[in-house]
C-alpha positions as a Python dict, from the first residue, in 0.01 Angstrom:
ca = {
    (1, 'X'): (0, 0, 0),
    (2, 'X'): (-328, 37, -246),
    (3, 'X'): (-591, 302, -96),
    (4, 'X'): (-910, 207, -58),
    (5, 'X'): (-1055, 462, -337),
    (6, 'X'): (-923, 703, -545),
    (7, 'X'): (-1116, 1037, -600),
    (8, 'X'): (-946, 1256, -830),
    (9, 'X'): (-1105, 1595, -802),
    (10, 'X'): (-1004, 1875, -1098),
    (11, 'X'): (-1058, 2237, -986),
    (12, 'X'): (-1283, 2412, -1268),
    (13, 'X'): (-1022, 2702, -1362),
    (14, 'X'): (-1217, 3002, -1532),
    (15, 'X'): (-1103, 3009, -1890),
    (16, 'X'): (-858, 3345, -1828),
    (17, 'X'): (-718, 3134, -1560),
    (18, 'X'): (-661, 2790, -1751),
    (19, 'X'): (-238, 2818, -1804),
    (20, 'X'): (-185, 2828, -1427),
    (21, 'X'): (-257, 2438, -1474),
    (22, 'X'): (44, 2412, -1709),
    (23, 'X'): (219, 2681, -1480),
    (24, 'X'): (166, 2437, -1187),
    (25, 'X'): (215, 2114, -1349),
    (26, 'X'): (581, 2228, -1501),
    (27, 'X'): (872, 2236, -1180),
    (28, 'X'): (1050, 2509, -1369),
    (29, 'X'): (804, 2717, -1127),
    (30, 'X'): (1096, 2615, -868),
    (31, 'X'): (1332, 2828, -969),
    (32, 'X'): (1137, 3083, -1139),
    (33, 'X'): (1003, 3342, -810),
    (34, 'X'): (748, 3514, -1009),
    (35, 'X'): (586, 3211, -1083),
    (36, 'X'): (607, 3166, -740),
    (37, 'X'): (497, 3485, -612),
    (38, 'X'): (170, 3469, -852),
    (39, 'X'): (77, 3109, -678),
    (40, 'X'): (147, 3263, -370),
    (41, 'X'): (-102, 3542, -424),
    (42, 'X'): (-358, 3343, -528),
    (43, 'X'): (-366, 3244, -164),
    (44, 'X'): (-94, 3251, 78),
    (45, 'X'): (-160, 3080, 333),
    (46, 'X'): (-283, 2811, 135),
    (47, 'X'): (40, 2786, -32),
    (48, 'X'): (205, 2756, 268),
    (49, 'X'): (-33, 2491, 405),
    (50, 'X'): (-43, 2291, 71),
    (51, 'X'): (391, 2275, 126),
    (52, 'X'): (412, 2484, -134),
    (53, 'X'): (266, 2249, -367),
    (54, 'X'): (79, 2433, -656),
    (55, 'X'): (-121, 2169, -771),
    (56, 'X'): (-269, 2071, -415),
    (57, 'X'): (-314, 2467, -398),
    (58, 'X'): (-572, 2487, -711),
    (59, 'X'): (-748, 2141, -564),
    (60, 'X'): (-809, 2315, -267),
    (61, 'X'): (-825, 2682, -338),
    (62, 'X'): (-1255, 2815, -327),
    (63, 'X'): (-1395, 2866, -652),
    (64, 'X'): (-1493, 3226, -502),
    (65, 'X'): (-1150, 3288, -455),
    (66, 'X'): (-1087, 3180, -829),
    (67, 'X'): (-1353, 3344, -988),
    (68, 'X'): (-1206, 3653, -820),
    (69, 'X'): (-894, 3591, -993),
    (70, 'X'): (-1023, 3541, -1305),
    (71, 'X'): (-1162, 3873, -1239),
    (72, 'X'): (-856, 4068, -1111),
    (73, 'X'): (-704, 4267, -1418),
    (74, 'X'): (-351, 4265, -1182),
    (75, 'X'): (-376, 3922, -1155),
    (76, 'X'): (-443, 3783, -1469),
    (77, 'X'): (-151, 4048, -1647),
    (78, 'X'): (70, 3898, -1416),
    (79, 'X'): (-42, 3544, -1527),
    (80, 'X'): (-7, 3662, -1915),
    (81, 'X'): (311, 3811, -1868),
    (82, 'X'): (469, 3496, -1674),
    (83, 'X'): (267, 3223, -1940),
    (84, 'X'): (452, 3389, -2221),
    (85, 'X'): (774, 3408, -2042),
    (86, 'X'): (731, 3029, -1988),
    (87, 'X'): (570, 2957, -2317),
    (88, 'X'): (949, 3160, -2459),
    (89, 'X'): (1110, 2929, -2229),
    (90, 'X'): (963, 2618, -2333),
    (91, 'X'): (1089, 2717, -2700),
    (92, 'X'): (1453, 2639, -2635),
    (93, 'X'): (1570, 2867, -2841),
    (94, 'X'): (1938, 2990, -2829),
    (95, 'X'): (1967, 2778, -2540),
    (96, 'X'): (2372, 2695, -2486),
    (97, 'X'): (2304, 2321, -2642),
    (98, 'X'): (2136, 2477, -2943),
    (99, 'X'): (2415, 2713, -3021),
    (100, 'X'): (2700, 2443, -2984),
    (101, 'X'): (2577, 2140, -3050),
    (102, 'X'): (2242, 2140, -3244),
    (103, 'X'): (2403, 1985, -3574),
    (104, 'X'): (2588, 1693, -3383),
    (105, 'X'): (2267, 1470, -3374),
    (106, 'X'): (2382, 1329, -3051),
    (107, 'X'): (2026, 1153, -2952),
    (108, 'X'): (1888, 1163, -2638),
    (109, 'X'): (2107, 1112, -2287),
    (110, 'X'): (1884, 926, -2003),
    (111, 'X'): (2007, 1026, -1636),
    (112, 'X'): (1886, 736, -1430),
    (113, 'X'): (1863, 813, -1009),
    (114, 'X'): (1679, 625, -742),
    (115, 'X'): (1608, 979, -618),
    (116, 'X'): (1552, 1351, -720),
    (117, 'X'): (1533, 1637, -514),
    (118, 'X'): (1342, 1843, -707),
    (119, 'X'): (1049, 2048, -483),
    (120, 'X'): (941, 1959, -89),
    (121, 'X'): (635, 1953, -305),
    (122, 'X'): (743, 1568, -449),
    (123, 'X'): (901, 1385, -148),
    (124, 'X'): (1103, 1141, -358),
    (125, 'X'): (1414, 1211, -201),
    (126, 'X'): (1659, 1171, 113),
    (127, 'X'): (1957, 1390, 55),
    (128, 'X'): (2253, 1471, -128),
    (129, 'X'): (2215, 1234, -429),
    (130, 'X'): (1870, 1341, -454),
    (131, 'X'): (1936, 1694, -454),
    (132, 'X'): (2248, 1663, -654),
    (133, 'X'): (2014, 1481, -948),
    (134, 'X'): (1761, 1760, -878),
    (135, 'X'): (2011, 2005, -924),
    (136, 'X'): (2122, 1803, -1263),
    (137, 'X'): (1764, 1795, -1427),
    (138, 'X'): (1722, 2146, -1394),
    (139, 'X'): (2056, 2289, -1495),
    (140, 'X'): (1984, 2040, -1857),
    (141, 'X'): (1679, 2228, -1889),
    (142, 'X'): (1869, 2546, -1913),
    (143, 'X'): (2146, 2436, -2114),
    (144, 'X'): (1857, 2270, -2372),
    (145, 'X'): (2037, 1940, -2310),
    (146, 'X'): (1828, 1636, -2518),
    (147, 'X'): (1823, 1458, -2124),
    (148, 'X'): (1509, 1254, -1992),
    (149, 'X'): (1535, 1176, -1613),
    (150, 'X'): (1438, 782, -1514),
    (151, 'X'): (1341, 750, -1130),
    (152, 'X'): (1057, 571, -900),
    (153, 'X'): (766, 796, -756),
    (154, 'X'): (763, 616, -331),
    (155, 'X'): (410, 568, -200),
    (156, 'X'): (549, 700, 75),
    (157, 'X'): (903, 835, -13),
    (158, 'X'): (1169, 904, 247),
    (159, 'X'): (1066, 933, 638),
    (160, 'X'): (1050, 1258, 814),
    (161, 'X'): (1154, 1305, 1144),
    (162, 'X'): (1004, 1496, 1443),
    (163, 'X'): (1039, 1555, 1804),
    (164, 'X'): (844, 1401, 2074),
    (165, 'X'): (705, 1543, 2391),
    (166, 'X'): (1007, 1441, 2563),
    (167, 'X'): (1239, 1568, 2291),
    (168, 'X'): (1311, 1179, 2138),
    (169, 'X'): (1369, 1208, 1719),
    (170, 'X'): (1092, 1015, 1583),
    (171, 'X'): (978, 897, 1201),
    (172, 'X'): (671, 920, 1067),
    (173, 'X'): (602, 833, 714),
    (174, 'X'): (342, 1029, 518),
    (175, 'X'): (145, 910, 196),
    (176, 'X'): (186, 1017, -120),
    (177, 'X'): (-104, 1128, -276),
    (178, 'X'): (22, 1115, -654),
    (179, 'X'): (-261, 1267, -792),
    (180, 'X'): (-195, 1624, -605),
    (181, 'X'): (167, 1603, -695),
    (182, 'X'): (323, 1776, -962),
    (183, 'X'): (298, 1464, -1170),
    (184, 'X'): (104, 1276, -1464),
    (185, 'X'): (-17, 939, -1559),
    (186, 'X'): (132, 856, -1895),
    (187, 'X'): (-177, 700, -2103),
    (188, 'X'): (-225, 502, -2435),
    (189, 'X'): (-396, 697, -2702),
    (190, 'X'): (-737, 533, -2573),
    (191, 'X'): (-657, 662, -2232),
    (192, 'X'): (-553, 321, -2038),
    (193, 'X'): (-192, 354, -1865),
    (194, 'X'): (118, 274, -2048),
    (195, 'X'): (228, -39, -1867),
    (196, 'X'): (574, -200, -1860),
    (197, 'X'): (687, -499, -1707),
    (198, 'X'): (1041, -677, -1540),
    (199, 'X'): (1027, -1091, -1523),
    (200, 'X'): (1106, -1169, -1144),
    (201, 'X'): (1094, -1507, -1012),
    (202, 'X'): (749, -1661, -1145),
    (203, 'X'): (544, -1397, -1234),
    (204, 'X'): (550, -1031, -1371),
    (205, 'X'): (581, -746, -1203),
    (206, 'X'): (419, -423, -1389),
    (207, 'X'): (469, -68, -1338),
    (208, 'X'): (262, 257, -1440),
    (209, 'X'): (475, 546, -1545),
    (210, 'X'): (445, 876, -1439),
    (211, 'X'): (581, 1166, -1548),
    (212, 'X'): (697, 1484, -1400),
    (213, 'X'): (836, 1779, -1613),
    (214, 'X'): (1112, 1982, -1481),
    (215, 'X'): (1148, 2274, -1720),
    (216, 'X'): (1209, 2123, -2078),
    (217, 'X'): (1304, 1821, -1982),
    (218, 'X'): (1081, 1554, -1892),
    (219, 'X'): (1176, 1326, -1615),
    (220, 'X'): (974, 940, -1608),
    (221, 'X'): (903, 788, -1267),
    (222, 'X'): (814, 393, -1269),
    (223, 'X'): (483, 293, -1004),
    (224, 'X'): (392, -64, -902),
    (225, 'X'): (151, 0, -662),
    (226, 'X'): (-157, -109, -911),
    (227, 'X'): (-420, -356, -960),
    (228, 'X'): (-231, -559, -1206),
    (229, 'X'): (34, -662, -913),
    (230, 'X'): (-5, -888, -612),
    (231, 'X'): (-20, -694, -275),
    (232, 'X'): (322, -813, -248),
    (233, 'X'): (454, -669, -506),
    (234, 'X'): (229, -360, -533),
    (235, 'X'): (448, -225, -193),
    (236, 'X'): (760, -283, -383),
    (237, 'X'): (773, 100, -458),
    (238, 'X'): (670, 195, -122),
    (239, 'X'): (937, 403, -14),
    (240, 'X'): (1327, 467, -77),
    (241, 'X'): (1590, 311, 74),
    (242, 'X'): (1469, -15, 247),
    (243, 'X'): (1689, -213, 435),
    (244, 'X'): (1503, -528, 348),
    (245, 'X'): (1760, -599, 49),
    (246, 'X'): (1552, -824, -152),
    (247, 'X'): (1369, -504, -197),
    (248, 'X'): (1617, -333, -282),
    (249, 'X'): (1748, -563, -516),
    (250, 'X'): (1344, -545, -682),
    (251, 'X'): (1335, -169, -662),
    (252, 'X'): (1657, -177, -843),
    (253, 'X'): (1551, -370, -1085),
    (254, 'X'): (1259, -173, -1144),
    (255, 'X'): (1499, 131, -1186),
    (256, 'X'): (1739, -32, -1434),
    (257, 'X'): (1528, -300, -1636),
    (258, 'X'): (1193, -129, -1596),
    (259, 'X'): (1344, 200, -1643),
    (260, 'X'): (1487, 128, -1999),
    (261, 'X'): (1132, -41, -2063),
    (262, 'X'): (974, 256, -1928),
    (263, 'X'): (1187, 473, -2221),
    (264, 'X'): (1100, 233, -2484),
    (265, 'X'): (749, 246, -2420),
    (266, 'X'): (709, 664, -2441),
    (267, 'X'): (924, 603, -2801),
    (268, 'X'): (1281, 729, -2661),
    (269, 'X'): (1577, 465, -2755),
    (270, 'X'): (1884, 664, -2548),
    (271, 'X'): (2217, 697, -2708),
    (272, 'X'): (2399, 783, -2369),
    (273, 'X'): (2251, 621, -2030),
    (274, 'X'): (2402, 813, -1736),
    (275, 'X'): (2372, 609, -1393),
    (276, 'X'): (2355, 846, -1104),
    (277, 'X'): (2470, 580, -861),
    (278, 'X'): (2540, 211, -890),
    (279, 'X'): (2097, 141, -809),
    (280, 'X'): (2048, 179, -1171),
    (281, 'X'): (2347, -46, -1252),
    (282, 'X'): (2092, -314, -1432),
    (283, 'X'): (2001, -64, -1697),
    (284, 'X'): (2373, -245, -1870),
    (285, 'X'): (2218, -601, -1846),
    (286, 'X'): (1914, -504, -1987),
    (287, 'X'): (2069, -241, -2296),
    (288, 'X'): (2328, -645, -2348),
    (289, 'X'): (2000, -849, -2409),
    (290, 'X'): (1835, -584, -2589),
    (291, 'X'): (2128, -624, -2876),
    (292, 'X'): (2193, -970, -2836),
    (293, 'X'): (1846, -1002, -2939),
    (294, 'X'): (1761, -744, -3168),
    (295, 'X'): (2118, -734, -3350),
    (296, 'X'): (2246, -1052, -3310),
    (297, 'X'): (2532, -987, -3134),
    (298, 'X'): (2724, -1189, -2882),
    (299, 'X'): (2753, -1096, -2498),
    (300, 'X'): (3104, -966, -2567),
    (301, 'X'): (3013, -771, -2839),
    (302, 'X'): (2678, -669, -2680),
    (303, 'X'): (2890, -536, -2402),
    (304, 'X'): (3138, -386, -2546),
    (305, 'X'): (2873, -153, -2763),
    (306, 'X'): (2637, -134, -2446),
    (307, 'X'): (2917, 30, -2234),
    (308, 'X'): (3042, 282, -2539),
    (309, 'X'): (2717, 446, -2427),
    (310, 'X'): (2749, 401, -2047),
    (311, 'X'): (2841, 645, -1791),
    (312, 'X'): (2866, 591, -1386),
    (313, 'X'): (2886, 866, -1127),
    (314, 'X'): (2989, 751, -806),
    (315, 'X'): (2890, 930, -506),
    (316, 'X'): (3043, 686, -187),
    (317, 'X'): (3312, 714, -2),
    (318, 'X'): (3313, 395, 223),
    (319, 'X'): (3237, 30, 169),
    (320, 'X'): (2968, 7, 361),
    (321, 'X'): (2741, 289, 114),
    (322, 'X'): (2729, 53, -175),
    (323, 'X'): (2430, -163, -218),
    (324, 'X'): (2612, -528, -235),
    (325, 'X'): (2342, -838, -288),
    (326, 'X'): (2406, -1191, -129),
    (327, 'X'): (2484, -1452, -434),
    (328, 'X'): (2210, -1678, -352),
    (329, 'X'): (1951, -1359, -429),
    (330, 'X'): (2160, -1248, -687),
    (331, 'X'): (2075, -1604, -813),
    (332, 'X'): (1737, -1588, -715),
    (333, 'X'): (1692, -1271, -965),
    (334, 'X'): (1918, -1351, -1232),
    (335, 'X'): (1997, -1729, -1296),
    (336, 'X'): (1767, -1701, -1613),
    (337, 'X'): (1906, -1410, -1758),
    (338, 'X'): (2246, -1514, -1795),
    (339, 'X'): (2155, -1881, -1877),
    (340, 'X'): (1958, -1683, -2182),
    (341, 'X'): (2301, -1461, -2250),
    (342, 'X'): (2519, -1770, -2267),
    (343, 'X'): (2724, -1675, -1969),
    (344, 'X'): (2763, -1953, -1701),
    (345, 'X'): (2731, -1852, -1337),
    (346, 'X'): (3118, -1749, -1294),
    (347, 'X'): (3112, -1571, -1584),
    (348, 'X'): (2778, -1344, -1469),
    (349, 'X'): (2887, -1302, -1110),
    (350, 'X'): (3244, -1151, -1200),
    (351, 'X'): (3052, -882, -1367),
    (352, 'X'): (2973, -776, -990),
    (353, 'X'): (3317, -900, -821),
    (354, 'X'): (3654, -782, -768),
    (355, 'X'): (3764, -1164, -723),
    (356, 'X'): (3532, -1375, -972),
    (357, 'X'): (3666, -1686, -823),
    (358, 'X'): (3553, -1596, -465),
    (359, 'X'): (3220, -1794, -442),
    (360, 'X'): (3163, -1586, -69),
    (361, 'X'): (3239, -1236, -179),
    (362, 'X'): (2890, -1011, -246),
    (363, 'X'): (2768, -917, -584),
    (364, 'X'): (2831, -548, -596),
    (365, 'X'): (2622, -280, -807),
    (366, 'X'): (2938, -37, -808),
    (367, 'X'): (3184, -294, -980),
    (368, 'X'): (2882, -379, -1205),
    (369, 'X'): (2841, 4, -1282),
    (370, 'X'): (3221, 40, -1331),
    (371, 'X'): (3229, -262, -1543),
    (372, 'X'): (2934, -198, -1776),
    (373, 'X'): (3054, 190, -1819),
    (374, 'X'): (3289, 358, -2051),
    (375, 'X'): (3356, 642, -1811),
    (376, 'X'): (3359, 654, -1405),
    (377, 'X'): (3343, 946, -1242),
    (378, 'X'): (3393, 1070, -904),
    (379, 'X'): (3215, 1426, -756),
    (380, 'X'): (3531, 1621, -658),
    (381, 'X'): (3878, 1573, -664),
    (382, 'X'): (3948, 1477, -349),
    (383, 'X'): (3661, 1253, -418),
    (384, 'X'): (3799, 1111, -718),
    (385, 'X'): (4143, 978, -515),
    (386, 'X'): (3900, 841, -241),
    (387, 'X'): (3777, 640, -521),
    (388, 'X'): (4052, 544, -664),
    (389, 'X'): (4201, 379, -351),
    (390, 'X'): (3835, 234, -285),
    (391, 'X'): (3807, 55, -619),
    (392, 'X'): (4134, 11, -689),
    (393, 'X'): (4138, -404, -679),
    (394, 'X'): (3910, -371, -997),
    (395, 'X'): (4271, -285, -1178),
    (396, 'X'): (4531, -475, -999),
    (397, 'X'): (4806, -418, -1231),
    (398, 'X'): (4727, -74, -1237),
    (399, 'X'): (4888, 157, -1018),
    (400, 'X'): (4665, 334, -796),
    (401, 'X'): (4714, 702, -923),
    (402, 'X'): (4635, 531, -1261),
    (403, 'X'): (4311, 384, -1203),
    (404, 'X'): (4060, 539, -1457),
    (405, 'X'): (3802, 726, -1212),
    (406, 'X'): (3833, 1039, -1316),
    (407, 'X'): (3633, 1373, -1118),
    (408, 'X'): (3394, 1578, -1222),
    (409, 'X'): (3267, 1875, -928),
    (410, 'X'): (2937, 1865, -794),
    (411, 'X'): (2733, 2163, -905),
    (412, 'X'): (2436, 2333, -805),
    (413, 'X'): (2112, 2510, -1013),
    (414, 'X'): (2195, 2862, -911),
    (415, 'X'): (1864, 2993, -976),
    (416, 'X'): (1758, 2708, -716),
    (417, 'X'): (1952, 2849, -469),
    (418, 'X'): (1964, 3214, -477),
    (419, 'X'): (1673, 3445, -319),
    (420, 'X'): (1481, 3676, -560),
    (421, 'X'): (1612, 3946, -367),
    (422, 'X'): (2010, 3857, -459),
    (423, 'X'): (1874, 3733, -831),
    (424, 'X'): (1725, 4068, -912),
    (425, 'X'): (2068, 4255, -818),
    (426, 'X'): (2266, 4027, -1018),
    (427, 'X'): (2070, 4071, -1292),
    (428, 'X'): (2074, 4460, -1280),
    (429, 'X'): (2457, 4496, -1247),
    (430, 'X'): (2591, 4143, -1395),
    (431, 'X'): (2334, 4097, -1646),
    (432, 'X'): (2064, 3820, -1725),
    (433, 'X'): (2332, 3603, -1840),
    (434, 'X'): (2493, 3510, -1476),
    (435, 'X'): (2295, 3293, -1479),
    (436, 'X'): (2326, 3109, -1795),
    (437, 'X'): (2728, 3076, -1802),
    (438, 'X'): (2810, 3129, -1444),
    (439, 'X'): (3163, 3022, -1510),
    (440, 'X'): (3229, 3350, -1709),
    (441, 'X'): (3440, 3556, -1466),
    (442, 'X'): (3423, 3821, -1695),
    (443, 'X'): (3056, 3849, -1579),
    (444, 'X'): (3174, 3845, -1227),
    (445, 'X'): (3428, 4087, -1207),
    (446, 'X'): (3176, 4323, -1227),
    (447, 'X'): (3048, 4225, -883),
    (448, 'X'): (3289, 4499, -731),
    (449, 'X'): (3032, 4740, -935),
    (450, 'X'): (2767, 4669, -683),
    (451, 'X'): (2710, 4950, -423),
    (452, 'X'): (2801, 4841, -100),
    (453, 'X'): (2494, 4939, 58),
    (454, 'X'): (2247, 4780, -133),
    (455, 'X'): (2488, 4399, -129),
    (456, 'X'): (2387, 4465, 238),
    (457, 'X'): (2081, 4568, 265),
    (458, 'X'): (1975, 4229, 40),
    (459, 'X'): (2229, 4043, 349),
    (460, 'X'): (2012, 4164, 600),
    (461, 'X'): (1661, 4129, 487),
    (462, 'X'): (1767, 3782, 355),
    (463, 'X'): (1897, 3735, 731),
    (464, 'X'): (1567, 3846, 914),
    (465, 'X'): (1347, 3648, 694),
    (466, 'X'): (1543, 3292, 812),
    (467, 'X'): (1542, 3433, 1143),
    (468, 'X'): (1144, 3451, 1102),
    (469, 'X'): (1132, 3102, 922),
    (470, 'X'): (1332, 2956, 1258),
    (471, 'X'): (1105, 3108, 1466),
    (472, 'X'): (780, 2963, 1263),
    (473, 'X'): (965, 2648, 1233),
    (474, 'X'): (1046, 2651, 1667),
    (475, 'X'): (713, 2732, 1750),
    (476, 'X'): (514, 2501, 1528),
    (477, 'X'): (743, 2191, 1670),
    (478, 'X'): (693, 2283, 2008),
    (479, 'X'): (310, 2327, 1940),
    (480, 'X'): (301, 1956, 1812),
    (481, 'X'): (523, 1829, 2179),
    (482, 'X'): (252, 2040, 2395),
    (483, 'X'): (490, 2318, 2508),
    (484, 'X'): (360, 2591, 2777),
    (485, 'X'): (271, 2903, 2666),
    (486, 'X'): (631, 3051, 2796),
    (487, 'X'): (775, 2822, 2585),
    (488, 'X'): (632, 2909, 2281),
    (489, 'X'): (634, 3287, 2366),
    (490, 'X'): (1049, 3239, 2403),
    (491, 'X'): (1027, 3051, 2036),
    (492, 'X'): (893, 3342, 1892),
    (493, 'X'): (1141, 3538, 2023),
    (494, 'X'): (1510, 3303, 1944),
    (495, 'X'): (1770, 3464, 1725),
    (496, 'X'): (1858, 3849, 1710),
    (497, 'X'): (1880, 3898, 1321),
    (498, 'X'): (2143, 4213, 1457),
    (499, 'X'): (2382, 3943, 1618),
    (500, 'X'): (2675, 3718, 1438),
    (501, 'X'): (2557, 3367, 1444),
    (502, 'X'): (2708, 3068, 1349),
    (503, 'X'): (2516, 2773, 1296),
    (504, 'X'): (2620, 2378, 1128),
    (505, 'X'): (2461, 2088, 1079),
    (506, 'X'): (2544, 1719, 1107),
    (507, 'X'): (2436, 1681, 725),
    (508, 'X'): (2262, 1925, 543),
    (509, 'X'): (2077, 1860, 204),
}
């Protein structure tokens, strides 16, 4: 989908004013609420029209309203005060990597996702996964991990859904607009975009990178909606999770080969490549040619170093969740490559099988993960037995309590996730470093030093402001379906913040 022009318009920030561009270009201000609070009061109902999106908030905000800024001692303090906070944080100093690991020269570890769930303010997500690699960005950036995320920026990301006048779910599919995203162009020293490119059947496809960075650690996001591409393949990176799986099988290549590409091209070689997911599964073919050709190794031997710096997470818990390719477009993609590795057909397709010599059974990107990894984990424990009965037949003379999945929890970025309101109390009776090593329970035994009456005062104003939020949320859907006027005066009203309720959700990301 190529627009018909692109305008990119730069707000002219008044020079006291200039680090709320950095401020707004860095997702750290996600988790960090005074950084929040300070866009916020630059204009609030702005921010709230602009999704909370600080850099579509300074394109749109009136240069009045900036030049008053610029001229509000308050403001700009608060501005200092938070820009040196974040200039401290950018540091990485004493960070928990630093301290324990600093000396190990351990290179750089590439997390590789079709998705992260980073901000509503970049829609490049669906759910879980998303949110879960989100989650995983940040918490690196705290710990001062060496990590660089690999993703794809969607033209128009994931659908959202709505109700319609009579009360139907309906999708709608909103357009990107990259340049008002938290998100840059990567450029050559002479300004022109870096460019990469992935061989696919008679012709190249190229990709712009963009990057997004998410605290200190910088996450890459491959593009190949550009000029350089057919209008075919320009809509390849339209949005996630097509079901037309020969574009699924390009997007993935575009996550896996182009990804690696992508790295090569900013100057990072990865020691460790983490695959979120079996989409980024083709990362292992590509990191096998790469020292077959540079080192002069042999597949075997290309593999066998390849997958010493390979890790898979798996995240499904049926069949029917892994992406699995027909073997004539498996063919279609791939017949050169493993002609060029010296592998004959058989010998490429039981990469992706759990019975090489069934010519009918699907190539999939899980057994290709599992097979081109030194480590496969699952997300919980139960989790991890799930998986072991699921990909069991990958290790038939291995009993199933055997098999080498192994589990790791799913976390969460706690400052992500916590109100400022319950952050500030934690950090006057816990301390600052709750936060930082949250699996100290030394640090939270002192939770039972909290006074009763504040814990609950916190519950309760955190309880009437999603009681408000429903309400907003209510009215504003039932504004869009053409309610009456009783019907939107009873939306204002729904929920008693004083009563017990209990709500749950089909699936909630």
């Amino acid at each position: 989908m190529k627009p018909i022009r692109t305008i990119e318009v730069t707000p002219f920030l008044p020079p006291e004013l200039e680090c709320l561009r950095e401020l707004a270009y860095n997702l750290r201000w996600t988790w960090d609420h005074e950084t929040i609070k300070l866009f916020r009061r630059l204009d609030r109902d702005l921010w709230d029209a602009t999704g909370h999106n600080p850099v579509l908030l300074l394109g749109m905000v009136s240069q009045e309203r900036l030049n008053e800024a610029a001229q509000d001692d308050g403001f700009v303090n608060q501005l200092n005060r938070i820009c040196q906070k974040h200039y401290d944080y950018m540091k990485g100093e004493g960070t928990w990597y630093e301290k324990n690991f600093k000396k190990s020269n351990a290179g750089v570890l590439a997390y590789f996702s079709a998705e992260f769930g980073l901000s509503d303010a970049l829609p490049i997500y669906s759910g879980g996964l998303g949110i879960l690699a989100g989650d995983h960005v940040k918490a690196a950036s705290e710990l001062g991990l060496p990590l660089v995320g690999v993703g794809i920026v969607y033209q128009q990301g994931y659908f959202r859904q709505y109700l319609n006048a009579d009360g139907w779910q309906q999708e709608r599919y909103p357009i990107n607009d990259f340049y008002n995203l938290p998100i840059i162009p990567v450029k050559e020293k002479d300004g022109s975009p870096v460019l990469v490119s992935v061989d696919f059947p008679g012709r190249k496809v190229y990709m712009r990178i963009w990057k997004a960075q998410v605290g200190r650690v910088p996450l890459y996001l491959l593009d190949t909606n550009i000029p350089e591409n057919s209008k075919q393949d320009e809509d390849i990176t339209d949005a996630l999770y097509k079901a037309d799986r020969e574009i699924r099988i390009q997007q993935e290549i575009i996550l896996g080969v182009g990804g690696m590409r992508a790295l090569k091209a900013v100057g990072i070689e990865p020691t460790i490549c983490h695959m979120n997911e079996g989409h980024s599964a083709f990362l292992g073919l590509e990191r096998i040619a790469i020292l077959m050709r540079e080192k002069g190794l042999t597949f075997a031997e290309a593999k066998e170093v390849a997958a010493a710096g390979q890790i898979f997470t798996t995240h499904t818990a049926v069949p029917a969740g892994i992406d699995k390719f027909d073997p004539e477009l498996v063919d279609k993609y791939w017949s050169s490559y493993y002609h060029q590795v010296g592998l004959n057909r058989k010998e490429f397709f039981a990469l992706g099988r759990t019975e090489p010599s069934d010519e009918t059974e699907l190539f999939s990107m899980a057994n290709l993960a599992i097979n081109l990894s030194s480590r496969t984990n699952a997300v919980s424990k139960l989790h991890g037995a799930v998986s072991r009965e699921l990909f069991k037949d990958n290790w038939k003379d291995v009993p199933e309590h055997e098999v080498p999945i192994t589990h790791i929890t799913n976390g969460v970025h706690t400052r992500s996730w916590i109100s400022k309101e319950m952050a500030d109390l934690f950090d006057r009776y816990l301390g600052p470093k709750w936060s930082e090593d949250n699996s100290d329970q030394n640090i939270w035994k002192k939770v039972a030093d909290i006074p009763d009456e504040e814990l609950w005062r916190i519950h309760e104003m955190r309880r009437q402001r999603l009681v408000n939020f429903c309400r907003k949320r209510l009215t504003g859907q039932l504004e869009q379906r053409g309610a009456t006027q009783v019907e939107l005066d009873e939306a204002r009203n729904v929920l008693d913040p004083e009563v017990l309720t209990i709500g749950f959700a089909r699936r909630m990301a």
